[in-house]
TORGU-191634 format. One record per residue: residue in one letter; x, y, z of N, C-alpha, C in turn. Coordinates in steps of 0.1 Angstrom, whole numbers, plus 5000, padded with zeros to 4 digits. Layout:
BEGIN
AXYZXYZXYZ
...
//
This chain:
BEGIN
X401097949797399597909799399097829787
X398097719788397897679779396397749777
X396697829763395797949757394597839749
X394597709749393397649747392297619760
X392897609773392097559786392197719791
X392497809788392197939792390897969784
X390997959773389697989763388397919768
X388497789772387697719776387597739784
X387597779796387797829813386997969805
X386898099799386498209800385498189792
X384898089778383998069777382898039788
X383497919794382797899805381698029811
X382898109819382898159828381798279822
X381998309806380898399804379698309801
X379398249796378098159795377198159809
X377898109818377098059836377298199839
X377798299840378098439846378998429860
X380098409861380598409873381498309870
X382998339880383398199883383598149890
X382498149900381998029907381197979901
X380697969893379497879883380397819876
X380697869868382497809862382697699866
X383397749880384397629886383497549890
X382097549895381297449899381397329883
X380697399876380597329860382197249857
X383097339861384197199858384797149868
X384397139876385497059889386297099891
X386397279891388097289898387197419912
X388497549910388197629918388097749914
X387097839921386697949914388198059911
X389898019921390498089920391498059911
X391097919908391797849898391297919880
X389997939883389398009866389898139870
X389998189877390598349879391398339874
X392298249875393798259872393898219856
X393198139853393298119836392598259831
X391398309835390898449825392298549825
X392798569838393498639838394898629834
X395098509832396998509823396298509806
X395098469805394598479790394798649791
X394198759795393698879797395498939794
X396298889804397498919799398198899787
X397698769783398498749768398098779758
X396798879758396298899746396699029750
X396899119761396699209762395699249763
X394499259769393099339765392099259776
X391999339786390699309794389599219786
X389199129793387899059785386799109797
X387099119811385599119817386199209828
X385199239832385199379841384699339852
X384999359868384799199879385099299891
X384199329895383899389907383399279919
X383299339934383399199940381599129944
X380599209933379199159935378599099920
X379599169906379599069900380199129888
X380099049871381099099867379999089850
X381399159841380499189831381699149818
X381099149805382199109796382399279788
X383099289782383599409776383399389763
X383399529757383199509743383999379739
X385399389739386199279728385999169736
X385799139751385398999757384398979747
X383499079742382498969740382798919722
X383599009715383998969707384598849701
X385398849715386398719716385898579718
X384898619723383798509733382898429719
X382598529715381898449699382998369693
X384398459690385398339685385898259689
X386198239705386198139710385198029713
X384098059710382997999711383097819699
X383297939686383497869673384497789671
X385697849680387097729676386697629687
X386297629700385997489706384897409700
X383897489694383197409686383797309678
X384597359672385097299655386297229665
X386897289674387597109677387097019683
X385897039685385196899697384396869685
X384196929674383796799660384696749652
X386396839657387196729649387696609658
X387496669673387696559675386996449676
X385596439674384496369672384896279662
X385696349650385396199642385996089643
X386896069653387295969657386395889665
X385595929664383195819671383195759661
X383395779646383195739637383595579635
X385195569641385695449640385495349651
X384595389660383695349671382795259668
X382595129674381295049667380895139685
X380795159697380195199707380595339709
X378695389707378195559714378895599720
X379395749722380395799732380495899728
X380295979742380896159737379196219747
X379396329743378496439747377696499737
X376196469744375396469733374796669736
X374596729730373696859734372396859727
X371296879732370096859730369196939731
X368697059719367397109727366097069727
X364697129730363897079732362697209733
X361197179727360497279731359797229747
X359797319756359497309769358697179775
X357097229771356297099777356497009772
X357296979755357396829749358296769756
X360096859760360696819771360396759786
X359396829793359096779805357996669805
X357396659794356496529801357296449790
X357596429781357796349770359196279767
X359696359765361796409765361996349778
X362396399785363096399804362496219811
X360696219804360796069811361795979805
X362095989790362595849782363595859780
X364895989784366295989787366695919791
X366195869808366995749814366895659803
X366395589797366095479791367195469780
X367095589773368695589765370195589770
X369995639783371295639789371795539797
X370495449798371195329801371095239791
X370995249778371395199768372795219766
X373195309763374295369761375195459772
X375695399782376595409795377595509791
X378395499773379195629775378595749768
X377695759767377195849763376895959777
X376796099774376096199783375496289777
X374496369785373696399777373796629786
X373196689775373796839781372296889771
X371096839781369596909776369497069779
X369097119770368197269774367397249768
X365897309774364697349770364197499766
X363397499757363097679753361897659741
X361497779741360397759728361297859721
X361897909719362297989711362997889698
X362997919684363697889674365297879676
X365797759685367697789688368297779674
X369197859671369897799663370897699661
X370397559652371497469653372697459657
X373297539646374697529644375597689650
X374897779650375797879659375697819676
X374497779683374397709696375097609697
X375497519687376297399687375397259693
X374197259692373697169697373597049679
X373696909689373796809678372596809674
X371296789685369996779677368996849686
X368396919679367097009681365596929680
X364496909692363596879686362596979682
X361997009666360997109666359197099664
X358597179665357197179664356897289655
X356397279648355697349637356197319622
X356097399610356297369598358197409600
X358797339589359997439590360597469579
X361197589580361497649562362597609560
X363097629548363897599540365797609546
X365897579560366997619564368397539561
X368397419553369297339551369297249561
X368697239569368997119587368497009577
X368796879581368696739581367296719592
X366096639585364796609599364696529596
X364596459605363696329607362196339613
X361296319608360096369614359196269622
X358896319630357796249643356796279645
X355996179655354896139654354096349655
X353096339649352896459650351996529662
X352196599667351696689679350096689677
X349696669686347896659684347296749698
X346696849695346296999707344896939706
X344696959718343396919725342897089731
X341497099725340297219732340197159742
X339997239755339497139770339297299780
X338597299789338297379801337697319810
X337397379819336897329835335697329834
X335197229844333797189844333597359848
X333997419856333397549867333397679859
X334397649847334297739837333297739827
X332697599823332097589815330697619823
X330197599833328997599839328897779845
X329797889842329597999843329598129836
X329498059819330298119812328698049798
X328798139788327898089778328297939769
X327597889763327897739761328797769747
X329697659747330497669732329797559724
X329397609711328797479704329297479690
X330497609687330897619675332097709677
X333297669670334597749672334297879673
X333097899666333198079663332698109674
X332298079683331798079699332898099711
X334198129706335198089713335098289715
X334998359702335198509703334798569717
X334098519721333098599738333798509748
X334898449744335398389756337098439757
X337598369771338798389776339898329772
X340198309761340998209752342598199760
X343198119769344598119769345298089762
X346698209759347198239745348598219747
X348798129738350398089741351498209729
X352198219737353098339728353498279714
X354098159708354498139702353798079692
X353698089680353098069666351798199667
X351098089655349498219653348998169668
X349098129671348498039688347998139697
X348698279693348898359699347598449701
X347198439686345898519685344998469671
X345298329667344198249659344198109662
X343298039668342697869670342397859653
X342697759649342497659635341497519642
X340397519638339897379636339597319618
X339297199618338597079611337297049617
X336597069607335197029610334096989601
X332996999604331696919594331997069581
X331797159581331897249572333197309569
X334197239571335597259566336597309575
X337397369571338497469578338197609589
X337897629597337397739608338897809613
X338497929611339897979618338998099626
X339598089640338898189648339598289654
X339798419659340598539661339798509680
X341298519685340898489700342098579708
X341498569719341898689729341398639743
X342398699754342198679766343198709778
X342798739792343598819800344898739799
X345098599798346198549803347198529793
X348598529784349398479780350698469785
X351398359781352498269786353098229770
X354498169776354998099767355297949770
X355097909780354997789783353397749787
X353197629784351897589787351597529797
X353097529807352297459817351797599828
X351697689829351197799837349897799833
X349497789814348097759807347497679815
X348097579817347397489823346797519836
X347597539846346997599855346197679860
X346197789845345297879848343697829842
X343697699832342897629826341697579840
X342597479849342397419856341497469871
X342297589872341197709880340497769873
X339697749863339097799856338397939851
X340098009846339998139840340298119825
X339898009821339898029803339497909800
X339797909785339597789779340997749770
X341297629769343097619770342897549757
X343897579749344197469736345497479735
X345997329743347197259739348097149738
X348997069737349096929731348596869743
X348296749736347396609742348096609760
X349396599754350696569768350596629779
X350196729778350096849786348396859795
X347396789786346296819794346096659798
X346596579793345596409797345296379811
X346496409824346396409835344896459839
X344896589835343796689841342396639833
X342496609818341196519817340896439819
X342096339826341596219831341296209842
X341096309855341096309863339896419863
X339496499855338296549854338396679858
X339996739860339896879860339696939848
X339696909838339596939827338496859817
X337796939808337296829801336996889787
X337296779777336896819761336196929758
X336496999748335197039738334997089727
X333697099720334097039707334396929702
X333896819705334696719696334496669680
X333596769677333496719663334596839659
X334996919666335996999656337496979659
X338296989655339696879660340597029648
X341397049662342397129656343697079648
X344297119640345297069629346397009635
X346996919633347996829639349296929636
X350596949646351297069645352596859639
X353396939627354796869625355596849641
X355796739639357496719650358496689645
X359496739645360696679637361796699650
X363196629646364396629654364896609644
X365996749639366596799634367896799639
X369096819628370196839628370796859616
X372296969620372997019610373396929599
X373696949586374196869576375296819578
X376196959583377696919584378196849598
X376796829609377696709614377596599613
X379096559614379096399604378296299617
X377296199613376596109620377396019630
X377996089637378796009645377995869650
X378395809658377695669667376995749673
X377495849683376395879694374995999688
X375296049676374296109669373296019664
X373895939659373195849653372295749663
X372695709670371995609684370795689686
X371295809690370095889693368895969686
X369395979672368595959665367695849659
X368195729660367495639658366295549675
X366995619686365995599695364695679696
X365095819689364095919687363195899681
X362995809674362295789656361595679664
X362095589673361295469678360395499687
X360895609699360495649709359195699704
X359595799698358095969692357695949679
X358295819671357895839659356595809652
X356095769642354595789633354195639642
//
């Protein structure tokens, strides 16, 4: 058996959960990945997954093995990468994450546009708000939003994230008037799970820095559900421009406050030190910088 395309077949197979997800993801057959977990399972001696016929699970040392195998295909698909280097033409597989709504309105439109730049290039997007990790995830470049500490990653920084105050005309006409951040406390604030967002709004204003402690029935971690709940008018929403312009241009939504303007959040698209700038890292970093940049 070749104990490299077995590793790769069971990584698979635990990642998607199944292998029929597996075999979908690589073009073979779900009895064909059976057959690699299981001459692997033989040659190590040692069960990796436990596979009953409604579904299956990884075992203590599967999942052990699953992290180390994880790391050796890593480190060969960047040794084999450096051979991009002596490439004047992009090539290879790019992995990409993304925070959610910046991905769906922002990200996802101007893909095509890179990929038909660059024909051998492919692209393997996930989206999440969560902090991925670079280099244990294996993704080449991360885009992020907020400040970022001291982790060693490589940024290139972009244009910066700008959160718009906005609610519904129907909310605003049933509800006491807002004429000052601190006016926000007697109201329904929709609360995004991640950062202070969660439970403090920051403005700029005629008397300086305002920071207000807010609360309300509804939280999410994505903002487009905010939105919706903005738009039927159960709160008052604060979040990037991207996400509400549709709805205030169209008048489900509309400004407020405008003399107080909340703090512009960092964007950066990040990546590890140690991977070397291939062509196709680099292409796409540099379409990044054009695309979203200052």
């Amino acid at each position: 058996m070749d104990r490299f395309a077995g590793m790769t077949v069971f990584v698979k197979a635990v990642e998607l959960g199944s292998f029929s997800a597996a075999a979908e993801a690589m073009s073979t057959s779900p009895q064909l990945v059976g057959k690699y977990v299981r001459a692997l399972e033989d040659h190590l001696g040692v069960r990796l997954l436990n596979r009953t016929t409604r579904r299956q699970s990884v075992t203590d040392f599967g999942r052990g093995y699953y992290e180390r195998a994880k790391h050796i295909l890593a480190e060969v698909e960047m040794a084999e990468g450096l051979a991009e280097e002596t490439k004047s033409v992009p090539t290879g597989r790019l992995r990409i994450n993304a925070p959610v709504s910046f991905g769906i309105r922002s990200l996802s439109p101007s893909l095509p546009e890179y990929l038909k730049a660059h024909p051998q290039i492919s692209v393997e997007l996930t989206l999440s708000n969560r902090a991925v990790d670079v280099i244990d995830e294996g993704y080449d470049a991360v885009f992020r939003t907020g400040e970022l500490g001291d982790s060693g990653l490589i940024a290139r920084p972009l244009a910066a994230y700008r959160l718009v105050l906005c609610a519904s005309p129907a909310y605003l006409k049933t509800h006491p008037p807002i004429r000052h951040p601190l006016d926000l406390q007697q109201h329904e604030c929709l609360g995004f799970s991640f950062t202070e967002l969660r439970t403090h709004w920051t403005f700029d204003g005629p008397e300086g820095r305002v920071v207000v402690p807010v609360s309300g029935r509804v939280m999410a971690d994505h903002g487009e559900p905010l939105l919706c709940a903005a738009v039927a008018g159960i709160g008052v929403l604060l979040q990037p421009s991207e996400i509400v312009s549709e709805a205030l241009a169209s008048g489900d939504l509309v400004g407020i406050l405008p003399d107080y303007r909340p703090p512009t959040r960092p964007l950066n698209v990040i990546y590890a030190p140690d991977r070397r700038t291939t062509a196709k890292l680099r292409s796409f970093l540099d379409f990044a910088v054009a695309k979203f940049g200052r």
